[in-house]
C-alpha atoms as a printed R data frame, in Angstrom:
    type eleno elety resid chain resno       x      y      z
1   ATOM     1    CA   UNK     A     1   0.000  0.000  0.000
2   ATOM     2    CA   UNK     A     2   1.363  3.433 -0.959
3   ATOM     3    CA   UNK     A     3   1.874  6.859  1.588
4   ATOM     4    CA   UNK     A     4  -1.557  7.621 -0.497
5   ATOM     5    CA   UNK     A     5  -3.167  4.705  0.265
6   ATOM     6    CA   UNK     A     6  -2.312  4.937  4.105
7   ATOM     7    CA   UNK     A     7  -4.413  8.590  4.128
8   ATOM     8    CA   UNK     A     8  -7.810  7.700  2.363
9   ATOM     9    CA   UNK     A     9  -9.558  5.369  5.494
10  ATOM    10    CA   UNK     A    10 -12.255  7.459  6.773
11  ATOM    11    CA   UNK     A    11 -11.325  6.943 10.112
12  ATOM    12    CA   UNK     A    12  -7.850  8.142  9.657
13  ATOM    13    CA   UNK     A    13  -7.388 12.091 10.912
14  ATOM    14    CA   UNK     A    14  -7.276 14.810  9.012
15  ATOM    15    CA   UNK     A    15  -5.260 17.082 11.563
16  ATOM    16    CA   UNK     A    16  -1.984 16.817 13.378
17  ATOM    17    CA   UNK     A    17  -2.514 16.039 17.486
18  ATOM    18    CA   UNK     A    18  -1.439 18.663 19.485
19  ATOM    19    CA   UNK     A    19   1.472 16.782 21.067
20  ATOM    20    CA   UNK     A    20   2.375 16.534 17.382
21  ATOM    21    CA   UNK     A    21   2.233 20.258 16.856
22  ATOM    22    CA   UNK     A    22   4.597 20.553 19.844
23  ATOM    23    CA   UNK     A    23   7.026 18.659 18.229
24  ATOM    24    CA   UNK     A    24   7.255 20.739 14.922
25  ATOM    25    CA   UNK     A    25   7.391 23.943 16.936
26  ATOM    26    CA   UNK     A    26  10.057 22.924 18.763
27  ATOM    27    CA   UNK     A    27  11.616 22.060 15.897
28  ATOM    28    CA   UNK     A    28  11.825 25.528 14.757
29  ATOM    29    CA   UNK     A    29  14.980 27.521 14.461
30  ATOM    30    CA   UNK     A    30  15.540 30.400 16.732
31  ATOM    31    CA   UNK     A    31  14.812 33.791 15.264
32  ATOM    32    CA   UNK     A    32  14.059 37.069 17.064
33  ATOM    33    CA   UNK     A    33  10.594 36.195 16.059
34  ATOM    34    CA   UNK     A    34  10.264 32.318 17.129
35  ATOM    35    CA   UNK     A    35  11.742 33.371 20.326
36  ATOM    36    CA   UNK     A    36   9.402 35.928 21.068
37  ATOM    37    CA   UNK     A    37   6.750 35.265 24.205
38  ATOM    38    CA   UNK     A    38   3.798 36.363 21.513
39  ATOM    39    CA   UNK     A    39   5.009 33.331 18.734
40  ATOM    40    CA   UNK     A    40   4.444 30.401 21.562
41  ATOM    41    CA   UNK     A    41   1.765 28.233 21.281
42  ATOM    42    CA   UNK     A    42  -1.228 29.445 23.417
43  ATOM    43    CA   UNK     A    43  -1.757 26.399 25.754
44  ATOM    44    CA   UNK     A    44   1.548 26.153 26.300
45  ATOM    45    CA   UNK     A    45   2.037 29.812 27.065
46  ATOM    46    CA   UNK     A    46   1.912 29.729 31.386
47  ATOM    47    CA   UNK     A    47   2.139 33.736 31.277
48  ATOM    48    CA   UNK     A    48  -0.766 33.786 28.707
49  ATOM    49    CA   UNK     A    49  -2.948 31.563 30.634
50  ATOM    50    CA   UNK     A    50  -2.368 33.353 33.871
51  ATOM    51    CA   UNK     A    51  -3.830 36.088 32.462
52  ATOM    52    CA   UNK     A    52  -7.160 37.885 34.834
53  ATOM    53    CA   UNK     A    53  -8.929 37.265 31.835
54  ATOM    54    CA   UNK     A    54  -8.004 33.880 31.510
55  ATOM    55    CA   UNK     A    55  -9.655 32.710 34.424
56  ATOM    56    CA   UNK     A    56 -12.655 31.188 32.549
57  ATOM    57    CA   UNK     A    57 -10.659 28.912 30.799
58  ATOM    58    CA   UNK     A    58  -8.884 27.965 34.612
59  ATOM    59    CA   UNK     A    59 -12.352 27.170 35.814
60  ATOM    60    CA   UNK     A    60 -12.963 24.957 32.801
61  ATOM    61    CA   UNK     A    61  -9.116 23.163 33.487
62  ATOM    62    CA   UNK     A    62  -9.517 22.410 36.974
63  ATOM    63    CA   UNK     A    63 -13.272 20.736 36.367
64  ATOM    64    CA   UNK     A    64 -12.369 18.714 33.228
65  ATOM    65    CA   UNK     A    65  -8.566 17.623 34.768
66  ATOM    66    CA   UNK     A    66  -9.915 15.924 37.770
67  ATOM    67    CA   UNK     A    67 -13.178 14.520 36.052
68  ATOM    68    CA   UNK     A    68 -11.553 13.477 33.405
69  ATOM    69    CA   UNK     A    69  -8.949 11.273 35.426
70  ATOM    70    CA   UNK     A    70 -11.631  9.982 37.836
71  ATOM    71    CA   UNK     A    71 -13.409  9.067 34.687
72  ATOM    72    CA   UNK     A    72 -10.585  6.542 34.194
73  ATOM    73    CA   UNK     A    73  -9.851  5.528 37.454
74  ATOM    74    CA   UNK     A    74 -13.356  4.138 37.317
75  ATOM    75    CA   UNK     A    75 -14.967  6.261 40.122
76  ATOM    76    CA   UNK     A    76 -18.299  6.001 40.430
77  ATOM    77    CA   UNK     A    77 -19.132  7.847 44.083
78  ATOM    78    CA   UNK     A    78 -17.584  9.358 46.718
79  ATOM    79    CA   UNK     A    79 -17.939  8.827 50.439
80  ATOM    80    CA   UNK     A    80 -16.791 12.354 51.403
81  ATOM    81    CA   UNK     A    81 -14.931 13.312 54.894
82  ATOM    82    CA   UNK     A    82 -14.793 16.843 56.264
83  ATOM    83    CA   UNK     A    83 -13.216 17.898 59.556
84  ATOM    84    CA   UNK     A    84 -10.547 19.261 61.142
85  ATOM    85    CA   UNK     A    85  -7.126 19.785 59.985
86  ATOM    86    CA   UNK     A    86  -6.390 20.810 63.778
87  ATOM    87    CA   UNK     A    87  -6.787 17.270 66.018
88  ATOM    88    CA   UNK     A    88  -3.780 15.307 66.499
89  ATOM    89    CA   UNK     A    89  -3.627 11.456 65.686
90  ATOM    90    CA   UNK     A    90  -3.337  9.030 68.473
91  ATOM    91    CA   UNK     A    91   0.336  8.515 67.874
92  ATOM    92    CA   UNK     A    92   0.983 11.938 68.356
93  ATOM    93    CA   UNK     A    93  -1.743 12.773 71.094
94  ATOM    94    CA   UNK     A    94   0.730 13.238 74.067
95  ATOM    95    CA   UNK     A    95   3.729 15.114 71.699
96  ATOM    96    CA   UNK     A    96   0.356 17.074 70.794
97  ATOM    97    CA   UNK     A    97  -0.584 17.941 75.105
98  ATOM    98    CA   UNK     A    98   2.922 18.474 75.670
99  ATOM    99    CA   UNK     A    99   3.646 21.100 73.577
100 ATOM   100    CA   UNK     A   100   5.024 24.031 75.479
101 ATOM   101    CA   UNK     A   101   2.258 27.184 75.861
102 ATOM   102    CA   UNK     A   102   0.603 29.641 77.472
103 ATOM   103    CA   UNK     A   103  -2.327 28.111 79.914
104 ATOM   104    CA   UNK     A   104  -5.236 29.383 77.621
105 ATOM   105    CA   UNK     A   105  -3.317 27.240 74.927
106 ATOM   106    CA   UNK     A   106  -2.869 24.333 76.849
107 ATOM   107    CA   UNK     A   107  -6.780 23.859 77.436
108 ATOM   108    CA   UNK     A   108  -7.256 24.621 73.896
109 ATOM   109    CA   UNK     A   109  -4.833 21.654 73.321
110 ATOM   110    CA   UNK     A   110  -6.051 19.650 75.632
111 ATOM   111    CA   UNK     A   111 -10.009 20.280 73.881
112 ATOM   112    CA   UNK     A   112  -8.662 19.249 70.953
113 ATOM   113    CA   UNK     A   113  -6.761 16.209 72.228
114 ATOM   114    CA   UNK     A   114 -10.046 14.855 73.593
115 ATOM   115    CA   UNK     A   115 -11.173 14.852 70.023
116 ATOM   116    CA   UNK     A   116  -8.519 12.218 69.057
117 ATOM   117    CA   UNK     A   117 -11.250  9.197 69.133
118 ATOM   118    CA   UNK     A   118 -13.072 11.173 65.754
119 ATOM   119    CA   UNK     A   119 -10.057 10.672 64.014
120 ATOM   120    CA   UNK     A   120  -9.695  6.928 65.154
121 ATOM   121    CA   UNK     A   121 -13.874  6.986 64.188
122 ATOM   122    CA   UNK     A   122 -12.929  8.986 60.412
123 ATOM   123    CA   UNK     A   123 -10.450  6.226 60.081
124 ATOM   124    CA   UNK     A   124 -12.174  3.387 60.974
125 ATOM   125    CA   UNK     A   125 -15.520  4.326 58.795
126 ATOM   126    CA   UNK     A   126 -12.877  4.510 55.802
127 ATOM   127    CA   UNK     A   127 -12.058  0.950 56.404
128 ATOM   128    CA   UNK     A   128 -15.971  0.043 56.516
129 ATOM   129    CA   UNK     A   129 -16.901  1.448 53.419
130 ATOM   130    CA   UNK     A   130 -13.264  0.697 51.910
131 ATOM   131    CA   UNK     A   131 -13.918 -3.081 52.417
132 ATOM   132    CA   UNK     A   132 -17.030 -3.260 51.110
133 ATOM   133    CA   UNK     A   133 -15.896 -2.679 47.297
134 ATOM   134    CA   UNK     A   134 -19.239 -1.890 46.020
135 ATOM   135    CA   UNK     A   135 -18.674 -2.088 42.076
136 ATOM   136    CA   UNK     A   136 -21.539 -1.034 39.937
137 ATOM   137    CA   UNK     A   137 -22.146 -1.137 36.481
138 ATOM   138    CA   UNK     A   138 -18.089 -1.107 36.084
139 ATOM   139    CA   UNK     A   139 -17.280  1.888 37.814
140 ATOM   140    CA   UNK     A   140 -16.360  1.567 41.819
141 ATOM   141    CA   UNK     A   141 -18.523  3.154 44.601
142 ATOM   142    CA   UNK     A   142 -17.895  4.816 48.224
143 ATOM   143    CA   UNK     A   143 -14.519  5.469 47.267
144 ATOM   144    CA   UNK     A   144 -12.975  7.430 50.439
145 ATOM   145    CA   UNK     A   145 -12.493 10.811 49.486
146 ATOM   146    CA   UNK     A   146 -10.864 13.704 51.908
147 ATOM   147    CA   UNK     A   147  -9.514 17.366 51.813
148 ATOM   148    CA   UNK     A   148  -6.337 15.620 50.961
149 ATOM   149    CA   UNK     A   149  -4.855 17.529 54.248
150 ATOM   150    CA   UNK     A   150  -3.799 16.229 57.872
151 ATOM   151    CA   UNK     A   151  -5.933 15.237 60.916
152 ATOM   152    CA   UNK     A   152  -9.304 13.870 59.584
153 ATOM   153    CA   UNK     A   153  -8.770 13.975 56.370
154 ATOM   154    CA   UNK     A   154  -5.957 11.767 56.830
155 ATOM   155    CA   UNK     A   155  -7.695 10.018 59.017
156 ATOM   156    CA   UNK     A   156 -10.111  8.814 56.291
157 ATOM   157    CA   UNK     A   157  -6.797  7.891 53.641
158 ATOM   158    CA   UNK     A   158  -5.063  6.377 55.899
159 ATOM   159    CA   UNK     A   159  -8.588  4.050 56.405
160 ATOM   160    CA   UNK     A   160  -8.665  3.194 53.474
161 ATOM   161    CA   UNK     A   161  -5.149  2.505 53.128
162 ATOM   162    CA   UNK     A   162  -5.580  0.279 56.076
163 ATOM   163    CA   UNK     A   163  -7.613 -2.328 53.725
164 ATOM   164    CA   UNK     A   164  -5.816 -2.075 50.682
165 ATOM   165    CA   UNK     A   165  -7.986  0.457 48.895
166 ATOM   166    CA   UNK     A   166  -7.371  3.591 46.943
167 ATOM   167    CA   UNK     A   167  -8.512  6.971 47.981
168 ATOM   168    CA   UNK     A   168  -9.192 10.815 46.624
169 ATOM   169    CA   UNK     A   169  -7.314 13.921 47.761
170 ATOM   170    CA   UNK     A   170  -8.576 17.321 46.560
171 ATOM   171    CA   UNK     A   171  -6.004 19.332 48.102
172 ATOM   172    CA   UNK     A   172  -6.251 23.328 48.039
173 ATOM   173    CA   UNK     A   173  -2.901 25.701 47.022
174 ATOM   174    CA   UNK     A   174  -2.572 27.560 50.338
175 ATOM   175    CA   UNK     A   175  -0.150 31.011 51.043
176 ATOM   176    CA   UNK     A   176   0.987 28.409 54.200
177 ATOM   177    CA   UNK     A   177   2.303 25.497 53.364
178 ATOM   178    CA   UNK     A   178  -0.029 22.587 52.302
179 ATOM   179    CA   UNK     A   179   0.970 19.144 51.039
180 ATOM   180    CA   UNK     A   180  -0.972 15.992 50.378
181 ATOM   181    CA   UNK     A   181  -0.997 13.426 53.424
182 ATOM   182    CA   UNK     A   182   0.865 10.216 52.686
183 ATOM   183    CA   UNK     A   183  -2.134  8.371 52.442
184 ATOM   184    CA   UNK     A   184  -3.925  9.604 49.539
185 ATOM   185    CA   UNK     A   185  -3.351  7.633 46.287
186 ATOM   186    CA   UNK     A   186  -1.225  9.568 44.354
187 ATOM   187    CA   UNK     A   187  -3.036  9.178 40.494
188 ATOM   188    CA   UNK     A   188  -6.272 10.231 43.087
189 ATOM   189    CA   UNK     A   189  -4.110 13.424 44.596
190 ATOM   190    CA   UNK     A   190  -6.326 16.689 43.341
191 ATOM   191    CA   UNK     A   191  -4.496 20.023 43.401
192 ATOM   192    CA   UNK     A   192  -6.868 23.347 43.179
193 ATOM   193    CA   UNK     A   193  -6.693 26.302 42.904
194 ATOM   194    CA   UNK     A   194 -10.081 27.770 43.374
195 ATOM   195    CA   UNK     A   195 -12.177 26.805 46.381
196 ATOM   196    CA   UNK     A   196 -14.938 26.619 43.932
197 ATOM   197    CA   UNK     A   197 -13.801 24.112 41.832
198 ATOM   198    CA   UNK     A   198 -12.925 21.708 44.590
199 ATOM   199    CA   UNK     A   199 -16.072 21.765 46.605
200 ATOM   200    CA   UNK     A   200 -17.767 21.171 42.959
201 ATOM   201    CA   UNK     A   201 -15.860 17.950 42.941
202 ATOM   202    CA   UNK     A   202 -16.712 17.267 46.168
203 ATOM   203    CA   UNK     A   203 -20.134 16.658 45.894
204 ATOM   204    CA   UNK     A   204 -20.379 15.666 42.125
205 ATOM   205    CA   UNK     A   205 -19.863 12.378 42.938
206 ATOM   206    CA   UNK     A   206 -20.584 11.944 47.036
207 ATOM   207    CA   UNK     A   207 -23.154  9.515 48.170
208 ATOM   208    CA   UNK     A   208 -23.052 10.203 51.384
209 ATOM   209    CA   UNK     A   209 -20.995 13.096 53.284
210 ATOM   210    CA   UNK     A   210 -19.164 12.457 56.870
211 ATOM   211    CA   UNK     A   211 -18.770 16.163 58.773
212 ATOM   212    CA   UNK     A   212 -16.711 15.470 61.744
213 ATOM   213    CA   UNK     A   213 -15.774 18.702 64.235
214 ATOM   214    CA   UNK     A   214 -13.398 21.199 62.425
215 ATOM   215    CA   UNK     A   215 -13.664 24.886 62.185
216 ATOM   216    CA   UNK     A   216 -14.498 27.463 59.384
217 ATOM   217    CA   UNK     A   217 -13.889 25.488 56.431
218 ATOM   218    CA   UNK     A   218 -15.632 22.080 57.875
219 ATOM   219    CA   UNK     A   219 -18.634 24.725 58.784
220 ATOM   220    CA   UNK     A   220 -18.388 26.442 55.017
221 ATOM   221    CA   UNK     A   221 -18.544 22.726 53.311
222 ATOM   222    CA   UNK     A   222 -21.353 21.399 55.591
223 ATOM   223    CA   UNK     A   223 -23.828 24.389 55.618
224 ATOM   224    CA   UNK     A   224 -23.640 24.673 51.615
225 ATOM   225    CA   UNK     A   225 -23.991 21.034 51.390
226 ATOM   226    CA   UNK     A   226 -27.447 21.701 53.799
227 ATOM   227    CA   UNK     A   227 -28.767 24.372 51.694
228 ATOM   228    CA   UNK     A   228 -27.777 22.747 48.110
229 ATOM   229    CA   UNK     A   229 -30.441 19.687 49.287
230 ATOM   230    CA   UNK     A   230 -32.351 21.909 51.371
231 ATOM   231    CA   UNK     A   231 -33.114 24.227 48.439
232 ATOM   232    CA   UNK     A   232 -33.786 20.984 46.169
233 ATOM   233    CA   UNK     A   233 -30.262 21.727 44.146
234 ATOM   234    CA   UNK     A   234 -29.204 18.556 45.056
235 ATOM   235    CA   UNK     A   235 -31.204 15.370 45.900
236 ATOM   236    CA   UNK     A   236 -31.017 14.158 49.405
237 ATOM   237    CA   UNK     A   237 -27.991 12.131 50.400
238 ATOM   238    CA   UNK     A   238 -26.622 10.715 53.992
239 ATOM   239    CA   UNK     A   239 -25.397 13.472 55.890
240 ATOM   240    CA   UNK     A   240 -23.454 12.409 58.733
241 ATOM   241    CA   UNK     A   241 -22.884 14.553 61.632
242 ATOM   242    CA   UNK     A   242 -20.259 13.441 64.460
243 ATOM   243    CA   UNK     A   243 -19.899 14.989 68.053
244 ATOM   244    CA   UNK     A   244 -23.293 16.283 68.696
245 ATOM   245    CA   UNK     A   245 -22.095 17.338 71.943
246 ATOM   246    CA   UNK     A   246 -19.486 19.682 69.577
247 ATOM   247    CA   UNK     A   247 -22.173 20.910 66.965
248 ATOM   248    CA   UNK     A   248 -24.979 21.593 69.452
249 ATOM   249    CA   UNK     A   249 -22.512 23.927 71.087
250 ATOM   250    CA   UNK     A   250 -21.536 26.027 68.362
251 ATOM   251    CA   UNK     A   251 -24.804 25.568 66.768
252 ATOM   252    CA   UNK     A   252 -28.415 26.404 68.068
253 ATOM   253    CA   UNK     A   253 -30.084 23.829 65.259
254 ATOM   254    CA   UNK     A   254 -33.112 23.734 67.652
255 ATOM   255    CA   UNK     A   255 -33.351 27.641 67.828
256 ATOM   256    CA   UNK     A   256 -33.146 27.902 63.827
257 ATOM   257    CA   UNK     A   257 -36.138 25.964 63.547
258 ATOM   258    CA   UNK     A   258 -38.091 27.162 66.572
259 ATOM   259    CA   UNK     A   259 -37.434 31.276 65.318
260 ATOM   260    CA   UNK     A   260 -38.595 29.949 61.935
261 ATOM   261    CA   UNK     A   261 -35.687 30.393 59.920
262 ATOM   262    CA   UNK     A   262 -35.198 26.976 58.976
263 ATOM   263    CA   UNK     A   263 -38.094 24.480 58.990
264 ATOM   264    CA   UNK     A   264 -38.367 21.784 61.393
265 ATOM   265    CA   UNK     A   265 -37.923 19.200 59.154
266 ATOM   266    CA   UNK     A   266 -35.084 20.519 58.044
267 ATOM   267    CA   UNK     A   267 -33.091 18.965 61.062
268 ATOM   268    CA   UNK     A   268 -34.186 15.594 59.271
269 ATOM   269    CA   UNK     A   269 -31.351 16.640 56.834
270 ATOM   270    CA   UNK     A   270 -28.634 15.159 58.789
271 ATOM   271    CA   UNK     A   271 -28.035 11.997 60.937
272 ATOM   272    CA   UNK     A   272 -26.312 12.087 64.629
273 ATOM   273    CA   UNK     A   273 -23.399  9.841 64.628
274 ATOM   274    CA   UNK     A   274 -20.926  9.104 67.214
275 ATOM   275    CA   UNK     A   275 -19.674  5.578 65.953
276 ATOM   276    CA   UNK     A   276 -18.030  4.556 62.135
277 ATOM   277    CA   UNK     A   277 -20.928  1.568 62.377
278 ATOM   278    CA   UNK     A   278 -23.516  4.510 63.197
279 ATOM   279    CA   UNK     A   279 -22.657  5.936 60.264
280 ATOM   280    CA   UNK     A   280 -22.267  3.136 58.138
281 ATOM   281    CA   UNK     A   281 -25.541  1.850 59.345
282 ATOM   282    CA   UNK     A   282 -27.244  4.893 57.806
283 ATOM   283    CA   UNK     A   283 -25.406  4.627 54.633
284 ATOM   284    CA   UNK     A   284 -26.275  0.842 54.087
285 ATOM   285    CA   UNK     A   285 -29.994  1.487 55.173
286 ATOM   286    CA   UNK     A   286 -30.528  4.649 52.786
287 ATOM   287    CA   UNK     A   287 -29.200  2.579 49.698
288 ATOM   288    CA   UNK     A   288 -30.456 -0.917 50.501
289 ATOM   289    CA   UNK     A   289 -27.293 -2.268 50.949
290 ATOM   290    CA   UNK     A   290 -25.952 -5.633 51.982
291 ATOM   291    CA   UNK     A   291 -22.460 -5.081 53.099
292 ATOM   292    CA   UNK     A   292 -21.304 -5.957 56.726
């Protein structure tokens, strides 16, 4: 068959690949014009595409990069973990109280120390739903999935480590420093740059959401999550709530609903928890499942 031949299937391309394109412009020879910032090619131009008014296209990068490679790792849903980054492990619990401080800082230490058994409970409901290895119509289900960050969030990677199984990190680019825990699987290791983005890709996949104590950003994630199903954006899923003794003290859910700002039924939204099997109980029983 002739170089002629070789062109005329119908399935063949027409156009070069863009990788292929690379290759010819770098094959260029160095003028005053090639060399020029204004002659590279546009997606490979960083300055270009840091641009203000590039920020569209950003967006439209950071959804398609991670959904794309989910796509092909075959992830079907998300069991989602928010919480502190703040509360120390049990192997570092008494490093953690014996930090040196002022006495205001030692109870606040010693208040977050006591909080140690959610990350052993984080960790532990990874393993749960880990285990179970739901696979559905090809694509796997209740795959662990976590800020990517320390404390709870590595609580839940390092579950589902524990087991064997792989596990998402949607980190966040921080001005402090910020790095992936060592648990997340590193193909499933997210970084974002807009908080937008990443809570997007939190909940485009969840089935079921775990909110253990934490601070602003655990109280950001879990209030949107309420009014995205509470506002019928979203369609209900299991909302699991841990440390009511925590929540009930930082939030008045019974005043909400008794001033009338939030119906009654709207504390239905969520599920107390105190135990992984609590809140793997709910999860099976919502979905009908038959899995330990």
């Amino acid at each position: 068959m002739t170089d002629d031949e070789d062109d005329k299937p119908l399935t063949q391309r027409r156009f070069y690949k863009a990788e292929q394109e690379v290759g010819f412009a770098d094959q260029q020879s160095g003028t005053i014009q090639t060399e020029h910032p204004a002659y590279r090619l546009a997606f490979r131009d960083t300055d270009f595409l840091l641009r203000d008014e590039l920020r569209p296209v950003r967006f439209q990068l950071e959804l398609l990069k991670t959904e794309m490679l989910l796509e092909e790792a075959q992830i079907g849903s998300t069991l989602v973990f928010y919480g502190s980054a703040r509360i120390p492990s049990p192997e570092k619990r008494e490093a953690f109280l014996a930090t040196p401080g002022t006495e205001e800082e030692k109870k606040v230490a010693e208040r977050l120390a006591a909080k140690t058994r959610y990350y052993e409970e984080a960790q532990r409901l990874a393993q749960l739903a880990s285990q179970c290895a739901i696979v559905e119509k090809g694509m796997r289900q209740f795959v662990v999935c976590s800020g990517g960050g320390p404390s709870i969030m590595e609580a839940a990677n390092r579950g589902a480590s524990d087991v064997g199984a792989e596990s998402l990190g949607l980190n966040i680019v921080l001005p402090h420093e910020q790095a992936p825990n060592p648990y997340v699987t590193p193909r499933l290791s997210f970084q974002f740059h807009y908080f937008a983005l990443r809570k997007m890709h939190f909940l485009l996949r969840a089935r079921a959401v775990a909110v253990f104590p934490g601070g602003f950003g655990t109280l950001d994630e879990f209030l949107e999550l309420l009014t995205l199903i509470q506002t019928g954006k979203m369609k209900p899923i299991p909302i699991l709530l841990y440390g009511r003794e925590f929540w009930e003290r930082i939030i008045n859910f019974e005043a909400l609903a008794e001033e009338g700002t939030i119906n009654r039924r709207d504390l239905d939204l969520f599920t107390w928890c105190e135990t992984a099997e609590d809140g793997w109980r709910e999860i099976s029983r919502f979905y009908d499942l038959d899995c330990g």
